[in-house]
C-alpha positions as CSV (number, residue, x, y, z in Angstrom):
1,X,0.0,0.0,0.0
2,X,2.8,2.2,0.7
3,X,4.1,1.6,-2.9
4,X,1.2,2.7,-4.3
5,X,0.7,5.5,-2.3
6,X,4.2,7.2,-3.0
7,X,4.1,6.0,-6.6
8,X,0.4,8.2,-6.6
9,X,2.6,11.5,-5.3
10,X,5.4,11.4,-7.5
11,X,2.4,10.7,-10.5
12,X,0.8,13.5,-9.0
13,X,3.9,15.7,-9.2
14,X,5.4,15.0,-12.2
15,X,2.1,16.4,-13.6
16,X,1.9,19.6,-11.4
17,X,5.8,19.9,-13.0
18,X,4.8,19.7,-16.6
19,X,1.6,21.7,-16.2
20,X,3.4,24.5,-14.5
21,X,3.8,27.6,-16.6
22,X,7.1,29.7,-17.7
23,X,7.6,32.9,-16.7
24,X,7.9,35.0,-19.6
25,X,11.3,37.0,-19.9
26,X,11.6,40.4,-20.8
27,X,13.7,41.1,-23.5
28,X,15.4,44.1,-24.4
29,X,13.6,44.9,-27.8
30,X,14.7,48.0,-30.2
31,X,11.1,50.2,-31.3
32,X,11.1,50.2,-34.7
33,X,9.2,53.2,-35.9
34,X,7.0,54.1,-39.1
35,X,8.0,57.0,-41.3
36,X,6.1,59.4,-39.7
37,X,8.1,59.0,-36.3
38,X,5.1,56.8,-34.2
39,X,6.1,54.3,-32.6
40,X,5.3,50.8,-34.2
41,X,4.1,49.5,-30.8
42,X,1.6,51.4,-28.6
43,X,3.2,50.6,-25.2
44,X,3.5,54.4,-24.6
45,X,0.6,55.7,-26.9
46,X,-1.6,58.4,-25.5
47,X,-4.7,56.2,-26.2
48,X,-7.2,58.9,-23.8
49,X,-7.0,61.2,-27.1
50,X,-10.6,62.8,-27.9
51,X,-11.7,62.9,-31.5
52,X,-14.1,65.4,-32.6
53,X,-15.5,63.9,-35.6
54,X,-17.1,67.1,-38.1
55,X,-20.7,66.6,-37.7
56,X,-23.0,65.7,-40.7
57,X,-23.4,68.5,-43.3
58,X,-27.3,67.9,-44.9
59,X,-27.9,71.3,-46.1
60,X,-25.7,74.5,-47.6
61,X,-28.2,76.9,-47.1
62,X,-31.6,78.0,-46.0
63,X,-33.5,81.4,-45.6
64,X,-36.8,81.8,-44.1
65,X,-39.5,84.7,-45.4
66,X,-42.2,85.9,-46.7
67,X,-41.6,86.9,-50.2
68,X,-40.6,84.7,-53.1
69,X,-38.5,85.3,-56.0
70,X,-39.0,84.3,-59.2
71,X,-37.3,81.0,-59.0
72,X,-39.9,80.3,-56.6
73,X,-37.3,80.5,-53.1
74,X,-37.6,82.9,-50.5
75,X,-36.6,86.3,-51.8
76,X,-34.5,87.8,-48.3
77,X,-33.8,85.9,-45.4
78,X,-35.8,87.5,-42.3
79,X,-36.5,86.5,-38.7
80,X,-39.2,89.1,-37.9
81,X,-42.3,88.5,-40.5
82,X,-45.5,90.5,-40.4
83,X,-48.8,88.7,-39.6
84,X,-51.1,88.2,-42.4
85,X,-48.1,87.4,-44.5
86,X,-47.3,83.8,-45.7
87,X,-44.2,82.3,-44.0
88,X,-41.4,80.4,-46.3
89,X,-38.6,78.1,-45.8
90,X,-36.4,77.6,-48.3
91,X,-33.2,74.8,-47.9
92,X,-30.5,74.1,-50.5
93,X,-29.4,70.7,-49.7
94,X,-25.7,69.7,-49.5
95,X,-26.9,65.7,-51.0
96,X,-30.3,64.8,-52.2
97,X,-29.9,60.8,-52.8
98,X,-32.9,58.9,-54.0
99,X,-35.3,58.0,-52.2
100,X,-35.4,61.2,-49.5
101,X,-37.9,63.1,-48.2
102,X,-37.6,66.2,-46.5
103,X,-40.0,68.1,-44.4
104,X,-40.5,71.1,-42.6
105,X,-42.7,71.5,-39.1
106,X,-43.8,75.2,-38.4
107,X,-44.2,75.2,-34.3
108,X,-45.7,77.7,-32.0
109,X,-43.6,79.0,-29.1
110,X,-44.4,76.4,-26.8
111,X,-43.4,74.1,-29.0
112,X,-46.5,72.5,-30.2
113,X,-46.8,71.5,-33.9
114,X,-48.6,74.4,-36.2
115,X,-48.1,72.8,-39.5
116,X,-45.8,70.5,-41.0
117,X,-45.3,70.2,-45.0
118,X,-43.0,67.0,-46.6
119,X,-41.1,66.9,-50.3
120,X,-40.2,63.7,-51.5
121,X,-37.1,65.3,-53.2
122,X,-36.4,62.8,-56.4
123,X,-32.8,64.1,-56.7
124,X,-33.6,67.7,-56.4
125,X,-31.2,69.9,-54.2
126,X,-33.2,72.5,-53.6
127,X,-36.7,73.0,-51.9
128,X,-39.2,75.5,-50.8
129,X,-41.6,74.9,-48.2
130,X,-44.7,77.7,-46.8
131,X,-46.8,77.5,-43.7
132,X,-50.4,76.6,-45.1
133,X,-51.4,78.5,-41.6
134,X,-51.7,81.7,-41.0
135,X,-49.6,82.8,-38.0
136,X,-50.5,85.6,-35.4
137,X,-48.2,87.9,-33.7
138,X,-46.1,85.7,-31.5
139,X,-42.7,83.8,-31.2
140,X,-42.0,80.7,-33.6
141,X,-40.2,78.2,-34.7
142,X,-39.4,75.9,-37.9
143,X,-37.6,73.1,-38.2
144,X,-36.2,71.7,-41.5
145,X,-35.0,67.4,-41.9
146,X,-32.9,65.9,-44.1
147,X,-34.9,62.5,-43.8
148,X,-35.2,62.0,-40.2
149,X,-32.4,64.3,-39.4
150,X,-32.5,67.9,-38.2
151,X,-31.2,69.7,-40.6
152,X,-31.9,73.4,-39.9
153,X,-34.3,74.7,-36.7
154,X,-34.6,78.5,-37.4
155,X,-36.7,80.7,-34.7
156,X,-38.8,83.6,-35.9
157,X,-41.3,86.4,-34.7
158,X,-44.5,87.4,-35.9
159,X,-45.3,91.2,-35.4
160,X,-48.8,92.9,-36.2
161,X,-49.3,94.9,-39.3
162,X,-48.6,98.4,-39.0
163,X,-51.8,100.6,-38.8
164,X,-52.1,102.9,-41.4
């Protein structure tokens, strides 16, 4: 019995011996570098960098009013509009792939949802959009989207005619 018993431990440690890891060594190893000077390894990389990416760009242009010209887009870009007068958005879009749709919603000052017009866009760059409401003196808002992205939210005032 003792035979089997101190043939069991020296079983049992010849395996905990080959199981047993290495230690890895550290060798001495020259950085080889790219031609721009960075180091090929990022051991010592400042990896807590921030990067700003630039942010979408859907549209070039737009102008709000209440006057057309006659290409049929707003004639002079205002933010004060008289009431009676129709109100107009016009956006000149950076892309216009197939298949978008663009829309503007006109919203009171509270925020609530006055009227909102859409344009499927068919490859067009340019668009024109007016308020089928007509707005009273007050504070208001429009936003323009590229698709389902905000492309351009433009506040504006409504002031009362002037009496003659």
């Amino acid at each position: 019995m003792v035979k089997r018993t101190i043939a069991g431990v020296c079983i049992a440690l010849g395996i905990l011996a080959a199981c047993k890891q290495r230690e890895q060594t550290v060798s001495k190893q020259t950085v080889k570098t790219t031609s721009s000077g960075v180091p090929a390894d990022l051991r010592n990389a400042n990896v807590n960098t921030i990067i700003h990416p630039d942010p979408p760009t859907f549209i070039d242009s737009a102008a709000l009013g209440d006057q057309l010209g006659s290409d049929g887009n707003v004639l002079m870009d205002k933010n004060t509009l008289r009431e009676g007068q129709p109100a107009y958005l016009t956006m000149r879009l950076h892309e216009s792939p197939q298949g978008l749709w663009t829309r503007a919603m006109w919203k009171d000052e509270s925020g609530k949802p006055v009227a909102v017009e859409d344009h499927d866009m068919k490859g067009t760059k340019v668009v024109t959009f007016k308020c089928d409401k007509v707005l009273k003196s007050g504070k208001y808002s429009v936003v323009g989207y590229w698709g389902g992205n905000i492309a351009v939210e433009r506040p504006f005032e409504v002031v009362a005619k002037k009496a003659n």
